[in-house]
N, C-alpha and C positions, 0 to 999 in steps of 0.2 A: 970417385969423383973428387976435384979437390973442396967441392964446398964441402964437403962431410969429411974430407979431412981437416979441415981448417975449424969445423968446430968442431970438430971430436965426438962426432954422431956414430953412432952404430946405427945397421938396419933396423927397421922397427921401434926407433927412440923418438922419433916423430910423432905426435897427436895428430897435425893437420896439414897441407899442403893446401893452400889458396890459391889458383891462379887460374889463365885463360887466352884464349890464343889473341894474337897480334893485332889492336884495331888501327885503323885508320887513321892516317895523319886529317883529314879534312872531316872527320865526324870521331869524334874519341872513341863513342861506346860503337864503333860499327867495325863488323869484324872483315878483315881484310884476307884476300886470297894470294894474297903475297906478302913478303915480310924483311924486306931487306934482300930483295932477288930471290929470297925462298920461297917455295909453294907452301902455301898455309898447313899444306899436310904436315909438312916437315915439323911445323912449330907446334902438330899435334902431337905428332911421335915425340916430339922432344919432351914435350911436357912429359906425355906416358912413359920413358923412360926415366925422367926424376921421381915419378910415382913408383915405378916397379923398384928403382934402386933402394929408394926411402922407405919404401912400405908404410907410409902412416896411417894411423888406426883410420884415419876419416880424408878425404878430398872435395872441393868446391872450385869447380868450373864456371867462369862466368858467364854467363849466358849473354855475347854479345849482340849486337844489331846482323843481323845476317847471318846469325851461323845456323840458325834452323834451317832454313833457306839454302845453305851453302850445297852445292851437289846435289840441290835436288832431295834435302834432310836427310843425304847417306853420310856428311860427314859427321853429322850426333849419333846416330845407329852405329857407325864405324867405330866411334867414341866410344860408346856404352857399351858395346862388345868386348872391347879392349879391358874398361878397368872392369867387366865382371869375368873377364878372362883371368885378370889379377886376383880375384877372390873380393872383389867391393860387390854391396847391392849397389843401385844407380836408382836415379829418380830424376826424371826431368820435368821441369817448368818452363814454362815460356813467359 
């Protein structure tokens, strides 16, 4: 990726990865099933792929407005399958 060539990151030099899927232009913290013509999913995977590339020791999802909710609560199940697929425990809050 080029953001980890731009800063000179090797895998696993990461401590933390912060981030969380797409909200809402008419409510900020409410999480959106679309994302620029994308399906929300997409802006899952995306994330999980900066995670699996990065490997860093720790990640923090932010738990937006409707993402419990999303799908029926299979997109956080889907979620949480993913990063302990990666080797993370998971813990969720609402």
């Amino acid at each position: 990726m080029d953001v980890m060539k731009k800063l000179r990151l090797k895998r696993g030099e990461l401590d933390l990865i912060i981030g969380g899927p797409h909200a809402r232009g008419s409510h900020p913290s409410a999480f959106s099933v679309e994302c620029g013509g994308r399906p929300a999913q997409h802006v899952v995977e995306q994330f999980a792929n900066f995670v699996n590339y990065f490997r860093p020791k720790a990640l923090v999802v932010e738990n937006v407005v409707g993402l419990a909710t999303h799908n029926g609560g299979r997109t956080v199940d889907e979620m949480q399958e993913c990063f302990v697929g990666l080797g993370y425990e998971c813990e969720w809050k609402s």
